[in-house]
C-alpha positions as CSV (number, residue, x, y, z in Angstrom):
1,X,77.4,112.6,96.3
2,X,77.5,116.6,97.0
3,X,79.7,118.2,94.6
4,X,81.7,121.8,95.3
5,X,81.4,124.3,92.5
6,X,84.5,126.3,92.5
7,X,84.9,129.1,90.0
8,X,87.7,129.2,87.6
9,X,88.1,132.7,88.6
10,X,88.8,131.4,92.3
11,X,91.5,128.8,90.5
12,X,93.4,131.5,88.6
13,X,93.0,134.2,91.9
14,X,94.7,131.5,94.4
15,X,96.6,130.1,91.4
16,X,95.6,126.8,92.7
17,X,93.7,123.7,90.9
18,X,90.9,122.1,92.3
19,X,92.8,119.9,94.2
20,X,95.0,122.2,95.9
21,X,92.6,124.6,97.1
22,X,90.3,121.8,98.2
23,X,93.1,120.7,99.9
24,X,94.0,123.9,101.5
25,X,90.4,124.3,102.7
26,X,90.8,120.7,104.4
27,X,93.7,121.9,106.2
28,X,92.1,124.7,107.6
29,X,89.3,123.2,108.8
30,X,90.5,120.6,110.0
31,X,93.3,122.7,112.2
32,X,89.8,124.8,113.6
33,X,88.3,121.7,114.5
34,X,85.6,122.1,112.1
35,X,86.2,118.6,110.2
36,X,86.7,115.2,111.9
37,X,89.8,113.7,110.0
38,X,87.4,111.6,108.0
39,X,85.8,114.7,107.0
40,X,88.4,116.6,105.9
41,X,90.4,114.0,103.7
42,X,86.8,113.3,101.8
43,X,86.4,117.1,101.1
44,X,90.4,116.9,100.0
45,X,89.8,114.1,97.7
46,X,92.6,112.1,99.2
47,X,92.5,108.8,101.1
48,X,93.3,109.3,105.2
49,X,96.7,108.2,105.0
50,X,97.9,111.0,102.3
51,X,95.9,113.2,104.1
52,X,97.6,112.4,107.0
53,X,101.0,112.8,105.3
54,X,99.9,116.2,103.9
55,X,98.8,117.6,107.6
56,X,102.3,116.0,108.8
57,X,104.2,117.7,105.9
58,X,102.6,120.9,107.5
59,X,103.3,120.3,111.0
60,X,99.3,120.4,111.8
61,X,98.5,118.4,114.9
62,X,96.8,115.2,114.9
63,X,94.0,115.6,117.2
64,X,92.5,112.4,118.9
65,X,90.2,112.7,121.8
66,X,89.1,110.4,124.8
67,X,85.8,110.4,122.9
68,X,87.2,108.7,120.0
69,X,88.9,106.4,121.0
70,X,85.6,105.0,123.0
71,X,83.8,105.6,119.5
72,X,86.5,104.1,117.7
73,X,86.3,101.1,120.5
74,X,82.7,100.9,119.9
75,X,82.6,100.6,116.3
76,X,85.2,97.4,116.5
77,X,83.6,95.7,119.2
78,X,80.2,96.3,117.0
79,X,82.4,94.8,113.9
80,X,83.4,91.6,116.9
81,X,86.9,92.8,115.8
82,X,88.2,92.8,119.8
């Protein structure tokens, strides 16, 4: 597993812990379209569904194209789940 080095001096600048500035980070790029959801909760530390709680507790958009739903369709077909 990759591992993010953050300095403690970065910590006491933000006055954030780990966690929250990892979080923060998420957000943002997540919002830019940078991360796929999946993406940005692992780089949060947080399972999707708190993830998804934080973004909703932030008012930042869900975003769910046409292409994944037919990936998303894929994958259960592949799994014979429909």
């Amino acid at each position: 597993m990759n591992q993010i080095i953050i300095s403690k001096e970065l910590l006491m600048t933000t006055r954030m812990n780990r966690k929250e500035l990892l979080s923060e980070i998420a957000l943002t790029l997540y919002a830019k379209e940078k991360l796929t959801l999946e993406q940005a909760a692992h780089l949060a530390e947080m399972l999707i569904a708190a993830f998804l709680a934080l973004m909703s507790s932030r008012e930042i958009e869900f975003k769910f194209s046409d292409q994944d739903l037919e990936e998303d369709i894929e994958t259960l077909n592949k799994l014979g789940l429909i």
